[in-house]
N, C-alpha and C positions, 0 to 999 in steps of 0.2 A: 713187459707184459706180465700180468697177474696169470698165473696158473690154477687151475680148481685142483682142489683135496677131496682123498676120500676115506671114507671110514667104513668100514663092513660091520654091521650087526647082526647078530644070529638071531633068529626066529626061531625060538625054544619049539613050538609048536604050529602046524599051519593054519589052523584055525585064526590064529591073532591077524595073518595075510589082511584078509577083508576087513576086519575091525581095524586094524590100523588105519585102511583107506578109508574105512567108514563111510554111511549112507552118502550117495551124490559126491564121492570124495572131501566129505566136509572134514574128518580129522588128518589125514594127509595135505589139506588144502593148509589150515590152520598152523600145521606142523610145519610145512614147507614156509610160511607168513611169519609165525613169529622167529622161527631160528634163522631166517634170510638163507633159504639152504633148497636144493634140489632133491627131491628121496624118491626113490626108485625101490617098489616091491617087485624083485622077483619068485620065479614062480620056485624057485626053491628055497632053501631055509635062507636068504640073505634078504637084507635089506641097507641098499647103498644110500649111503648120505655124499651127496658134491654139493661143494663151496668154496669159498675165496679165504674168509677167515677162521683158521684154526679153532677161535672162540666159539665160533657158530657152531660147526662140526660136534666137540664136546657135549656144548648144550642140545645138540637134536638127539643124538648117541644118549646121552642121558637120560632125555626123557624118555625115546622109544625102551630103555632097561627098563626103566622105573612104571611103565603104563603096562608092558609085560608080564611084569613081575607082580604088580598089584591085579592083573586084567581087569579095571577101568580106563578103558580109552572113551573118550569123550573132547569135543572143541575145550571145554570150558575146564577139564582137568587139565589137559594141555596148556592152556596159560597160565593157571595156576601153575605146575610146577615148572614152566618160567620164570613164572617172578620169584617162588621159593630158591631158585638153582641161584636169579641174580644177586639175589638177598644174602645167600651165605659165601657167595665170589664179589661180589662187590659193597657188600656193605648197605645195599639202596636195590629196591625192588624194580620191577621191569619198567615199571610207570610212574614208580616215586620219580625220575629223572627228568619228567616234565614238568613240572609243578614247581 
């Protein structure tokens, strides 16, 4: 049996709370989609990542830093900085892999 991981993120500030989940849950939707990962905003400064692969976990952890830390959260920065994350850990962008 596969066990789920987690990783705790700190929410520098509460405001990000709702921007992370973004309108109709579209950037927590997107965020949970591309990193294959589960994320849980709770109501205080945390923000739980659960998954299966270690990989995943990193990559969501990373982005929610870097969308913080920039405050641009949006669907469409979120995949972007997927495929930036897989481009300098694998050599080959999120989508280069089907092609």
């Amino acid at each position: 049996m596969i066990e789920d991981q987690k990783i705790y993120v700190w929410v520098p500030d509460l405001k990000y709370r709702g921007r992370l989940i973004g309108p109709e849950g579209q950037n927590i939707s997107t965020l949970e989609y591309i990193t294959r990962t589960d994320i849980y905003v709770r109501d205080d400064h945390w923000v739980i990542v659960n998954g299966v692969e270690n990989s995943d976990l990193k990559l969501a952890a990373h982005i929610i830093w870097v969308l913080f830390k920039s405050g641009l959260i949006n669907p469409l920065r979120i995949i972007k900085l997927a495929d930036e994350y897989s481009k300098q850990k694998n050599g080959v962008g999120l989508f280069e892999r089907f092609y």
